[in-house]
C-alpha positions as CSV (number, residue, x, y, z in Angstrom):
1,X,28.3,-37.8,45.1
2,X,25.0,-38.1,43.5
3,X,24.7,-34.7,42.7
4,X,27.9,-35.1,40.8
5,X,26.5,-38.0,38.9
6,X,23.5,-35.9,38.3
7,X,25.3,-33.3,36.4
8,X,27.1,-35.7,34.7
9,X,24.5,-37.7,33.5
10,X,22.7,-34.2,32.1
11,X,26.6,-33.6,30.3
12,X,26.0,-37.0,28.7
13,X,22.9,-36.7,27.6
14,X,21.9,-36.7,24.0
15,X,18.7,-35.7,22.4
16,X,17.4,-37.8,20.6
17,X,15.2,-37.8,17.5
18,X,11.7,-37.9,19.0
19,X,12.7,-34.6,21.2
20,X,12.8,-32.6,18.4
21,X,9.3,-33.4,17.3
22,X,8.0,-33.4,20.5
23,X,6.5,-29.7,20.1
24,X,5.2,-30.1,16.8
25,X,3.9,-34.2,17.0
26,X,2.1,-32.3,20.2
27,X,0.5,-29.2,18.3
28,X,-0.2,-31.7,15.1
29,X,-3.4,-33.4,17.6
30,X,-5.5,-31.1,16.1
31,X,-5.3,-33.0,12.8
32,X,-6.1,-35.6,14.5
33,X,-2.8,-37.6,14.2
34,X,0.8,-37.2,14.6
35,X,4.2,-38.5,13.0
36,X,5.5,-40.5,16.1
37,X,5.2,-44.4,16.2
38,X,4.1,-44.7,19.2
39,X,0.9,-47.2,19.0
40,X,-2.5,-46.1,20.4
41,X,-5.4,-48.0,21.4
42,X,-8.6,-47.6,19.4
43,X,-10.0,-45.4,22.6
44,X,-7.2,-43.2,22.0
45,X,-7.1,-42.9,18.4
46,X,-11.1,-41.8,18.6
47,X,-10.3,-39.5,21.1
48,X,-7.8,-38.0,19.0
49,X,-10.4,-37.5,15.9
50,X,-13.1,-36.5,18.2
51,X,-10.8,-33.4,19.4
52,X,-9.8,-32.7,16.0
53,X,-13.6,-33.0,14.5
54,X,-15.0,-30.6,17.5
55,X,-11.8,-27.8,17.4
56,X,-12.4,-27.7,13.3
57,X,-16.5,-27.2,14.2
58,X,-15.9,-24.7,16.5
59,X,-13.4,-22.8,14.5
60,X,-16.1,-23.4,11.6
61,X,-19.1,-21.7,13.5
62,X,-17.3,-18.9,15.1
63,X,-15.6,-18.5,12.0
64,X,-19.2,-18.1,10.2
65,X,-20.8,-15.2,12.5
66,X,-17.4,-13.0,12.7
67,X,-17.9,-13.2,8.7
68,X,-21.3,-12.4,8.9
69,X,-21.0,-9.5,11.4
70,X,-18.1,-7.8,9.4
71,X,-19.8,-8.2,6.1
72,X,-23.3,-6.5,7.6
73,X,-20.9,-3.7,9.4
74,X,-19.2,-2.9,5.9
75,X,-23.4,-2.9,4.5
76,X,-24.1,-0.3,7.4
77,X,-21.2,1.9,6.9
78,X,-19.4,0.4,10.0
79,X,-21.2,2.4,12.9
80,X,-19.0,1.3,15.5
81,X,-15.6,1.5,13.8
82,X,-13.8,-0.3,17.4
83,X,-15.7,-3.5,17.2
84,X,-15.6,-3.7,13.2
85,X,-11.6,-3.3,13.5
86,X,-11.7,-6.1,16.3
87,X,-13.9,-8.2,14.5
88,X,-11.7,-7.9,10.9
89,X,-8.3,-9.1,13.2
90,X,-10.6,-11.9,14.1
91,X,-11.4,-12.8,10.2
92,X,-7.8,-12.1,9.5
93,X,-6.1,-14.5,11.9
94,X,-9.8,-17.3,11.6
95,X,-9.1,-17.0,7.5
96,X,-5.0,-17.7,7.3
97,X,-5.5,-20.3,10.2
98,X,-8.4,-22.4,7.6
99,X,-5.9,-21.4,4.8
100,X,-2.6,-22.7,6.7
101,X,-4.7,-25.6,7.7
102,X,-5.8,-26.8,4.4
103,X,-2.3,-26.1,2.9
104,X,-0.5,-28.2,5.8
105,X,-3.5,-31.1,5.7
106,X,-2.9,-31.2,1.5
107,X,1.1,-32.3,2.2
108,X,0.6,-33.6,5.5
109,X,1.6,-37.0,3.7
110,X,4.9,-35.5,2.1
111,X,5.6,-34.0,5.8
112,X,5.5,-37.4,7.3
113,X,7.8,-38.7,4.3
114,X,10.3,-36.2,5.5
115,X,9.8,-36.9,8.8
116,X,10.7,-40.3,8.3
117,X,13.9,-39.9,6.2
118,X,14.8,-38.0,9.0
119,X,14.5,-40.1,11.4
120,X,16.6,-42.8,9.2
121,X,19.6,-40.3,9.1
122,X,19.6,-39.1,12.7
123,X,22.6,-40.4,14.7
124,X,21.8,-43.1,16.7
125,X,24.4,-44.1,19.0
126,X,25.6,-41.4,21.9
127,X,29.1,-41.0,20.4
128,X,27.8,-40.2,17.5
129,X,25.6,-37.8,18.4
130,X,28.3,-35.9,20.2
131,X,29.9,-35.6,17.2
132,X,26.9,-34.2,15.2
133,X,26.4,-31.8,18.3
134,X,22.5,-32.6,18.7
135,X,22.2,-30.4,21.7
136,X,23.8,-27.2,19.8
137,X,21.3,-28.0,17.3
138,X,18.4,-28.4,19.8
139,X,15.7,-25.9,20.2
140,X,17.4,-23.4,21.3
141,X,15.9,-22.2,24.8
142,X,15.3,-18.2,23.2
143,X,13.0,-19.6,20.1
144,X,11.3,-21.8,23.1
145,X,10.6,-18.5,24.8
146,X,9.1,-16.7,22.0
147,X,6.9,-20.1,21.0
148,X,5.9,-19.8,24.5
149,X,5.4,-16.5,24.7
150,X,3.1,-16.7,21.8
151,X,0.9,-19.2,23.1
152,X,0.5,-17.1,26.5
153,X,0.1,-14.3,24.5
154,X,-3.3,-15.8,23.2
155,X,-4.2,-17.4,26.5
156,X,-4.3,-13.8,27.9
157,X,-6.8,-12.6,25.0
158,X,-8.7,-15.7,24.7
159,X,-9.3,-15.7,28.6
160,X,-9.4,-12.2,29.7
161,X,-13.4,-11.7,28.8
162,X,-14.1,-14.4,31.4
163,X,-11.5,-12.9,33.4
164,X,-13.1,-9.4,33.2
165,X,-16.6,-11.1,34.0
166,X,-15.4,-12.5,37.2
167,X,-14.0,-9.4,38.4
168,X,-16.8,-7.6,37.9
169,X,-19.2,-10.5,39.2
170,X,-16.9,-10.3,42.4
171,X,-16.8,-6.7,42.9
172,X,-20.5,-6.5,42.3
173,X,-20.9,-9.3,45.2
174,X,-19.2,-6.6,47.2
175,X,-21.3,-3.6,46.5
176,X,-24.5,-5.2,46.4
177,X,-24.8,-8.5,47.7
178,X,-24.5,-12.4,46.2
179,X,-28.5,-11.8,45.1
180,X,-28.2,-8.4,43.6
181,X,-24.9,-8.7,41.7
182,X,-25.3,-9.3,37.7
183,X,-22.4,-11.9,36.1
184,X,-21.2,-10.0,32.9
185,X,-20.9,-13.0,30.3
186,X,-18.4,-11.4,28.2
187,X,-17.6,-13.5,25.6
188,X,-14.5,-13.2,23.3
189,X,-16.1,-11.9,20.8
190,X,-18.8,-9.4,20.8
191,X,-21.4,-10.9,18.2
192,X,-24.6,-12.6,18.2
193,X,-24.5,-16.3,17.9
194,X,-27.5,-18.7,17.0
195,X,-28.6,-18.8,20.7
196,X,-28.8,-16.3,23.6
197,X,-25.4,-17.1,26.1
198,X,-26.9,-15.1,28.6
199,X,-27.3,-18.2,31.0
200,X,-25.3,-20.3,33.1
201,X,-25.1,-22.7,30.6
202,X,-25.6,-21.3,27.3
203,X,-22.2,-19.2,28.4
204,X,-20.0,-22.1,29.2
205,X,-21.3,-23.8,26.1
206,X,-20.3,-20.1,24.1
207,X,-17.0,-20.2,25.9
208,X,-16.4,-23.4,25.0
209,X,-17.1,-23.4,21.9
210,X,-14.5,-20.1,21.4
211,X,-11.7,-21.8,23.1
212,X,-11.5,-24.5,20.8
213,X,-11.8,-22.0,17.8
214,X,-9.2,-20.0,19.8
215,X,-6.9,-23.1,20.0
216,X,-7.8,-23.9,16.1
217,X,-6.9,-20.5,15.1
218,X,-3.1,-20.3,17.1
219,X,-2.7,-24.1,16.4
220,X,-3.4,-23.9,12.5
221,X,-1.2,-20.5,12.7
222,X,1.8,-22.1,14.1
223,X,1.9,-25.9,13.7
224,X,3.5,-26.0,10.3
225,X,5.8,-23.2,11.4
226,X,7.1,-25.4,13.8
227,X,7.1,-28.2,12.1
228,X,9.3,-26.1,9.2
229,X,11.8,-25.2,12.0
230,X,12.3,-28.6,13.4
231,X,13.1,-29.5,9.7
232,X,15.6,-26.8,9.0
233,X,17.5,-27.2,12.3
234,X,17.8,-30.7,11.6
235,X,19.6,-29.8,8.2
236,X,21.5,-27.6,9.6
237,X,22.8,-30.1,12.1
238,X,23.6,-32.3,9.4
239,X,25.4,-29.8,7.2
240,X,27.3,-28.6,10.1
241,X,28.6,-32.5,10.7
242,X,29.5,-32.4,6.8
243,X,31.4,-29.8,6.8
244,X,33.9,-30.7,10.2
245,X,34.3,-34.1,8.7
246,X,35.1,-32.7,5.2
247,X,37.4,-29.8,6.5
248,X,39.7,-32.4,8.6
249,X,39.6,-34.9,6.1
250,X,43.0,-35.3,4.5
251,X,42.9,-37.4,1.3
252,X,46.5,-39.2,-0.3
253,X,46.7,-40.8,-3.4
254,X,48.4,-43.9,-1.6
255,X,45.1,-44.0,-0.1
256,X,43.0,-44.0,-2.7
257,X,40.3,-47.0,-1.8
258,X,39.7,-44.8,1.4
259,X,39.3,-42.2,0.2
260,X,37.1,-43.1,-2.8
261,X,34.9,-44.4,0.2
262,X,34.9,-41.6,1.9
263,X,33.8,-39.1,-0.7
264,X,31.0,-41.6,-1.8
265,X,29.7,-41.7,1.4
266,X,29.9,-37.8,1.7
267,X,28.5,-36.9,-2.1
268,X,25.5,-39.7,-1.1
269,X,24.5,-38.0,2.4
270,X,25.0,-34.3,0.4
271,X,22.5,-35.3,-1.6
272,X,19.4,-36.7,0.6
273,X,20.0,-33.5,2.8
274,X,19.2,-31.4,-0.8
275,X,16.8,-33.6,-1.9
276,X,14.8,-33.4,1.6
277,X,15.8,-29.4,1.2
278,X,13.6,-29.7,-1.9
279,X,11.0,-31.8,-0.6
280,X,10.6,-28.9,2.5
281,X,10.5,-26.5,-0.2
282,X,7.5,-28.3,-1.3
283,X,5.5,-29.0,1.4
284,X,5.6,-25.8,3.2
285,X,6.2,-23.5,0.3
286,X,2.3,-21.7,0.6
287,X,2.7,-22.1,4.3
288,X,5.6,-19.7,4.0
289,X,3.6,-17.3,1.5
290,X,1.0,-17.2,3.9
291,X,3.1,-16.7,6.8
292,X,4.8,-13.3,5.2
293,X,0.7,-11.9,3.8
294,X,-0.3,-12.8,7.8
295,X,2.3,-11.3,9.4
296,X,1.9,-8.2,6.9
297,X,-1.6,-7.6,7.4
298,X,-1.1,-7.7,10.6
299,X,1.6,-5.6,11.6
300,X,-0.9,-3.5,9.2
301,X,-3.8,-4.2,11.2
302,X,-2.3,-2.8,14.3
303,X,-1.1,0.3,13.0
304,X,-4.5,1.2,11.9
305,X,-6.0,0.1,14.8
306,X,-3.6,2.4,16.8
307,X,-4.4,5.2,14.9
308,X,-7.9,5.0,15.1
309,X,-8.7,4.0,18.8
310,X,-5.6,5.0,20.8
311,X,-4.5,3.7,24.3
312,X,-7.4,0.9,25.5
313,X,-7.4,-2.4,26.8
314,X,-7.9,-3.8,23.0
315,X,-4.0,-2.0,22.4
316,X,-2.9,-3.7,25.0
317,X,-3.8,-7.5,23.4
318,X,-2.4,-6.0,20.4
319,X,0.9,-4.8,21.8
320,X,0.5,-8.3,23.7
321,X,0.3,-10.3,20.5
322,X,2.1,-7.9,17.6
323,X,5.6,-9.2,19.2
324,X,4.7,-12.9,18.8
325,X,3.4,-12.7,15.4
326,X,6.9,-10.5,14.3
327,X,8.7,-13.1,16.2
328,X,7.2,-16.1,14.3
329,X,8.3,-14.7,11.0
330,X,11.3,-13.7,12.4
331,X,12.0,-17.7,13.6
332,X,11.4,-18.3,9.9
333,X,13.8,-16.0,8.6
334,X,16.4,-16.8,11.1
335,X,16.4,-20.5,9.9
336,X,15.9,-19.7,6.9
337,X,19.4,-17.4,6.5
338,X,21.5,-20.2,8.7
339,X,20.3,-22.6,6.2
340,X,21.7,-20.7,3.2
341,X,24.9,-20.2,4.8
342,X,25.2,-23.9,5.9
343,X,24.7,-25.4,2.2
344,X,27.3,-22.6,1.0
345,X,29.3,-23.1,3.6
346,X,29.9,-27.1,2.4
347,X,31.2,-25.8,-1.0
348,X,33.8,-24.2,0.8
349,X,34.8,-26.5,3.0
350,X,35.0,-28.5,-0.3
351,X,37.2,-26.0,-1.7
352,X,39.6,-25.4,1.5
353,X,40.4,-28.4,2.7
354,X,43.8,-30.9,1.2
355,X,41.9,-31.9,-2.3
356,X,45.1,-31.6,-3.9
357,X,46.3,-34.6,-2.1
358,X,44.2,-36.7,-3.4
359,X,43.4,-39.1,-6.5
360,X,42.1,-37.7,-9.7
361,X,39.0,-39.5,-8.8
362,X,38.5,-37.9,-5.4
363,X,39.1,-34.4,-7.0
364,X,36.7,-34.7,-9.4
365,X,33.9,-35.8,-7.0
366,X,35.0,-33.0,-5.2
367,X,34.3,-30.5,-7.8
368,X,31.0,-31.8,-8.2
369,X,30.6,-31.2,-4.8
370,X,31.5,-27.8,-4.9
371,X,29.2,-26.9,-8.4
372,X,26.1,-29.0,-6.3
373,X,27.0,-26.4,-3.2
374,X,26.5,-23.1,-6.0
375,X,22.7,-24.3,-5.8
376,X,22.5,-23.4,-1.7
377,X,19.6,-24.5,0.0
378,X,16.8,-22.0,0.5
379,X,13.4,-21.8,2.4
380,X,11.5,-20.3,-0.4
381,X,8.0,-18.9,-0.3
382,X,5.9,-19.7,-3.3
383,X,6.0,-17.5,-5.9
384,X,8.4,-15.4,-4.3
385,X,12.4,-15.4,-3.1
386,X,14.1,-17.2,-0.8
387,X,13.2,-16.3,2.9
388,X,16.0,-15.2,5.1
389,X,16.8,-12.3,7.6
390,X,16.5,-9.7,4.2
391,X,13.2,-10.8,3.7
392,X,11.9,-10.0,7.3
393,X,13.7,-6.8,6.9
394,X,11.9,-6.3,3.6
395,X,8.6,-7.0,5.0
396,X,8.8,-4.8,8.1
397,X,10.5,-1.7,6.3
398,X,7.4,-2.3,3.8
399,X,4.6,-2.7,6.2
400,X,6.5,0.6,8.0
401,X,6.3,2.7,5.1
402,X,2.4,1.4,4.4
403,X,1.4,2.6,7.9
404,X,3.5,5.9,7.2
405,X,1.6,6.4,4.1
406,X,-1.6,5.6,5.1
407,X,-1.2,7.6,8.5
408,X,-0.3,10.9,6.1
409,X,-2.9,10.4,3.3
410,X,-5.9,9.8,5.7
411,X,-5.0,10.7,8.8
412,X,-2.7,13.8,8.7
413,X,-5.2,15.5,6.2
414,X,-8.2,14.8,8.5
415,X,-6.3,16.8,11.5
């Protein structure tokens, strides 16, 4: 019996608003706030800052040597092509993540706006929520795996040169002894620093200091992503509910107050989802731009790399990672297309259901329903079109035909 009221509690259950954000209010730490009302105690607030402050340092001073390495490798006619090609992936991924950061910090006030209007929309009571189908809206368990995947993707990276040190540490116990074997201290990246790390300390304090500019880096890179996707799924839900209600609404002219009522409160909700469509379009319109040059250069990055060192451990990160990074533009894309056909989709549900039935009053805020549906809502880069499932084709057909071109003007002609 209880397991029975076990399932049936999980049928009932509804999520609610604070479930979607709780990825994104999670990842948004390292700013050193979130958008949830949940009170803290001074103790915790400081906490919060003092995690933010020390990940942005760290990301800062790593950032600051990989710069200075790969600019005095490009002086010296990059001697040792492996590390200056590991090193630039580094400044590629440390450079968009300040970039994204900066871009997301700048509207981080017009984010929370939108959070909050949100919130004032979402349906509050449990039969209501059934009928805007919250859970089919959800984060679907698929995107979860590629977020997830992403962040153990990095993990893997980020902690296999301590990894690769305690191996050989071990195995070196083995051979020689606990006195004669030598600990590696591998660190993540291979670079001088402003102290030696060849100590105990000094290399837990190096490690240390990576890791948070490893968590800075995927944060920054992913955190108004998510926070973008959370937003569009949310509009989608609430497109979707417009559309059922609109498409089994049947309007009479006998019934004219009602329906008047109806229609108002339809046109009214219409219009705060397009106007919070517009205000995404503002906040995370450079975030997109720099999510299609990152994932670009990257896919970019990889090729070369390929070409130049073959199969190595340093492939392996790479196939490791690539996936995620395609997969993060991809999410984008994919949110970005249901979004499109959502907003259209109203104008026709506008169009097909019993207008004709109604009052000349209803029919004309009908049409104005359907002319406001023409202008379909769109995730748009800045600068550039709207981004949807044939701008990720675009981009990888393009990045293809870069690696194809570069791998027959340089490459080919050198063999």
């Amino acid at each position: 019996m209880s397991i029975v009221r076990v399932k049936k509690a999980r049928v009932n259950f509804q999520r609610d608003f604070r479930d979607f954000c709780h990825l994104p209010n999670y990842l948004m730490r390292i700013y050193g706030r979130d958008f949830s009302e949940r009170k803290r105690t001074k103790w915790q607030t400081l906490l919060l800052r003092l995690y933010a402050v020390v990940t942005v340092s760290s990301h800062i001073y790593c950032f600051y040597f990989i710069s200075q390495q790969v600019f005095l490798m490009f002086l010296s006619g990059v001697p040792n092509l492996e590390l200056f090609l590991r090193l630039l992936s580094g400044f590629n991924y440390g450079l968009f993540a300040i970039m994204k950061y900066l871009a997301f910090k700048n509207r981080i006030t017009d984010a929370a706006a939108i959070n909050r209007v949100l919130r004032e929309i979402y349906p509050k009571a449990g039969r209501e929520r059934i009928l805007y189908r919250v859970n089919a809206f959800f984060w679907p368990k698929w995107m979860l795996t590629v977020i997830y995947f992403y962040f153990g993707a990095v993990a893997f990276i980020v902690l296999s040169p301590l990894l690769e040190s305690v191996i050989v540490f071990v195995i070196g116990v083995g051979r020689l002894g606990w006195n004669e074997a030598q600990f590696g201290y591998i660190k993540l990246y291979d670079i001088p620093y402003s102290f030696d790390h060849r100590s105990p300390f000094a290399y837990v304090l190096t490690y240390s200091i990576e890791l948070f500019h490893a968590q800075f880096v995927i944060i920054c890179n992913v955190c108004g992503d998510i926070w973008l996707l959370c937003y569009a799924m949310q509009l989608c839900m609430h497109l979707d509910y417009l559309i059922k209600i609109l498409e089994h609404y049947e309007p009479r002219v006998e019934h004219h107050l009602r329906d008047t009522q109806f229609i108002a409160g339809f046109s009214q909700k219409h219009q705060i989802l397009l106007n919070i469509a517009d205000d995404v379009n503002t906040v995370f319109g450079v975030q997109l731009l720099l999510i299609l040059i990152s994932t670009a250069a990257t896919i970019c990055c990889a090729g070369i790399y390929t070409l130049t060192q073959g199969v190595g451990k340093e492939l392996l990160e790479y196939v490791a990672f690539l996936p995620c990074v395609v997969g993060q533009y991809y999410l984008i894309c994919f949110y970005g297309q249901r979004l499109v056909s959502s907003s259209e989709n109203v104008g026709a549900a506008a169009y097909n259901h019993a207008w004709y039935n109604g009052s000349p009053s209803y029919k004309k805020s009908v049409l104005v329903i359907m002319t406001r549906s023409q202008r379909s809502m769109k995730l748009k880069a800045y600068g550039l079109s709207s981004v949807s499932l044939g701008s990720f084709r675009m981009v990888m057909s393009e990045s293809y035909r870069f690696f194809a071109v570069l791998k027959h003007a340089v490459f080919d002609k050198k063999n």
